[in-house]
C-alpha positions in Angstrom: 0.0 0.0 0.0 2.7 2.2 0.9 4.3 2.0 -2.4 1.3 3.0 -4.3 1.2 6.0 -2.5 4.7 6.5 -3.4 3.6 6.4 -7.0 0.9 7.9 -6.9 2.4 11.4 -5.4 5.1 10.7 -7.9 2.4 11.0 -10.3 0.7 14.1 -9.4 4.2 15.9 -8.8 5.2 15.1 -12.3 1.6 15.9 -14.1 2.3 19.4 -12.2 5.4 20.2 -13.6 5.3 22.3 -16.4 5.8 21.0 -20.1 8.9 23.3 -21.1 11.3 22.8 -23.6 14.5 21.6 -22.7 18.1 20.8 -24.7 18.5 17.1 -24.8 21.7 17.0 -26.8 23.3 20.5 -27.4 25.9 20.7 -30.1 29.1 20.8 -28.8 31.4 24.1 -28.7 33.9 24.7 -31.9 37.3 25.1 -30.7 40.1 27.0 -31.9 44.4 26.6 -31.7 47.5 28.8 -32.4 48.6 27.7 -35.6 52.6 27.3 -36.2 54.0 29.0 -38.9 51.7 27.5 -41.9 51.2 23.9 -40.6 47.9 23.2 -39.5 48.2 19.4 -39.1 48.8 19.4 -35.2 45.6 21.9 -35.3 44.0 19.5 -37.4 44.5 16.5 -35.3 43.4 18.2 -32.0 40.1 19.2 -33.1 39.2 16.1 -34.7 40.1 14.5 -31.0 37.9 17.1 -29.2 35.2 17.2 -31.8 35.6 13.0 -31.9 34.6 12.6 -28.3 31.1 14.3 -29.1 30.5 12.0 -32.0 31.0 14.8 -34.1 33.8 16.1 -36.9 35.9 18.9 -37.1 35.6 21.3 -39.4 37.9 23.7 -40.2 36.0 27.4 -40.6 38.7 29.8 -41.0 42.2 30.8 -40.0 42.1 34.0 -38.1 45.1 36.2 -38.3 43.5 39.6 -36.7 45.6 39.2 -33.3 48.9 38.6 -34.8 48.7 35.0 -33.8 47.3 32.4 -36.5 44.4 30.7 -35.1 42.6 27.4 -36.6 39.0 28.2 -36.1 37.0 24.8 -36.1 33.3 23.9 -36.0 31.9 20.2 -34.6 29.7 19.4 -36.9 
C-alpha cells in the first residue's frame, strides 16, 4: 500500500510540472588553436580529437590572423 502512494504522489508531482522545452543534446562548442608557422596538421588533429569525443567532426572554418597569432578556427559538426 505504501508504495502506491509513493507512486501515486510521484504522479501528481510530475503531471504538475510544467511542459517546457528543454536541450537534450546541445551541439558541442567549436574550438580553436594557435597555428605554427603555416602547418595546420597538429591543429588539425586536435580538433578532430575534441570534436571526436562528441561523435562529431571537425571542421575547419577559418584561420584568423586579426591578433597577430594564427588561429585554426574549427566547428563540430
Amino acid at each position: 500500500m505504501g508504495r502506491v502512494l509513493v507512486v501515486l504522489g510521484a504522479i501528481v508531482v510530475l503531471a504538475g510540472c510544467k511542459n517546457e522545452p528543454r536541450i537534450v543534446n546541445p551541439a558541442p562548442p567549436g574550438v580553436s588553436y594557435r597555428v605554427d608557422g603555416n602547418d595546420i596538421a597538429d591543429p588539425n588533429q586536435r580538433a578532430a580529437q575534441y570534436c571526436g569525443q562528441y561523435g562529431k567532426r571537425a571542421e575547419l572554418k577559418n584561420i584568423d590572423h586579426s591578433s597577430g597569432d594564427a588561429i585554426a578556427v574549427y566547428d563540430c559538426t
